[in-house]
Structure formats: C-alpha cells, structure tokens
C-alpha angles and dihedrals in degrees: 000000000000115000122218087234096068095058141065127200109253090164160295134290120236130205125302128293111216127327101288103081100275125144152213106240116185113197136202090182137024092212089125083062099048100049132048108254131142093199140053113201111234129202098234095173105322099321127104114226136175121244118187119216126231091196142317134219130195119243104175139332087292118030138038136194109249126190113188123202116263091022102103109152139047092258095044079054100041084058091070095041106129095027130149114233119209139194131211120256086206087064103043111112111247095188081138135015083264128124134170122254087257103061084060095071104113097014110130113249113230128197101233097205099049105027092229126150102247100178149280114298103233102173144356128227119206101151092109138045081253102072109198119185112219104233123192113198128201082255143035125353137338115284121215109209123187113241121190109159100263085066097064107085102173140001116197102188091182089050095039085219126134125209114203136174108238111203107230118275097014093106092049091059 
C-alpha cells in the first residue's frame, strides 16, 4: 500500500484524448520526464494506485497526453477524469538539497528564529511574481506567508520540515 507520505502531488488528470484510452494530463511539475519512472501514482478515492504508462507526449508547457497500460477506451479513461496524480518521493533525484515547489505540500513550517511550529504548507502560490506559501496551524485561520527564496532557510526532505524566515509581526495579523 502506497502511503500518502511517499508521494507528492505533481497534478490532475482531464478528460480523455481520443478513444483509445489516452488522457489530459495537467502538470505542476515535470518531474515524470526528468527521471526515469514507468508509473505515475493516481488518487482513486482515496486510494493511491499505481498506473503504469505506455507512453507520454508533451502538449504544451503544462499539460501531456498519457496513455496508461490496461486503459484501452474513452469510458475506461473518463473513469479516471479529476484525479490527482501523484510521484514517488523515493524516486525524486537528490543530486542537491534542492526540491520543487511541489514536493513542499504537507511539510511542517517552522519560525527560524524562533524554532516555533508555525503550521502545516498546504499549498503554494506562484502565480504571481510574488510567490506565498498557505500555511494551516494547530489553531485559528490559514496564514499566507510570503516566500521568496531568501526566506527559506532549510528544507529537511527526510524530515518533511521547512524552515522559513517570518518577518516580524506577520504571524500576529
């Protein structure tokens, strides 16, 4: 059984390509293309399963065509339509201490000055020049903390722990 720990969200599937089984496939991160892997791990319900690809082609920047073994028409596709892909942390190249945006999502966010638990990242926002991290605490609302790369301090990927600088004041907004 796959655990949720091992995996990091790199996208969603979209609706079928065709009538052979092929897929919409819209990535956050090209990490499937960069490193050699035969399966994508997919959310089916609340369960992660493996799906082994057949092949992949790039469509744009953003999204690629995916056809997975054993997924041969339009409906056994459509099934799959809205779900979360997923890539092994096992399988992710650590040639630095270097990780994408994407393999943040669940770490726990921690004040480097003062060592404090701030929260759990839930999500990342880059749309902008601007990038905030979402950040959930034990207690009270989402905190949006600003996050250009100076601000990162550590990144423990074994520990799944962040260390970020907080400008004063911004937790007590």
């Amino acid at each position: 059984m796959i655990r949720e720990q091992e995996v990091y969200r790199i996208g969603k599937i979209g609706k079928p390509h065709g009538i052979n089984g092929e897929l919409t496939f819209y990535f956050e991160d090209d990490v499937f293309d960069r490193v050699e892997t035969e399966y994508l791990v997919l959310d089916i319900e609340g369960i992660l399963v493996p799906f082994f690809m057949e092949e992949y082609r790039f469509r744009s920047e953003e999204t690629a065509l995916v056809k997975f073994c054993d997924v041969d028409t339009q409906e056994e596709a459509r099934r799959l339509t809205g779900c979360s892909v997923f890539f092994p942390r096992a399988l992710t190249p650590r040639e630095s201490d270097s990780c994408s945006y994407c393999e943040l999502i669940g770490f726990e966010v921690v004040d480097d000055a003062s060592g404090a638990l701030i929260g759990k990242l839930t999500m990342i926002d880059d749309s902008t020049l601007n990038t905030l991290f979402e950040v959930q605490p034990l207690q009270g609302d989402t905190l949006l903390l600003p996050a250009p790369d100076e601000f990162i301090k550590e990144v423990d990927v074994a520990k799944r722990v962040l260390r970020l600088h907080v400008p004063d004041g911004i937790l007590n907004m």
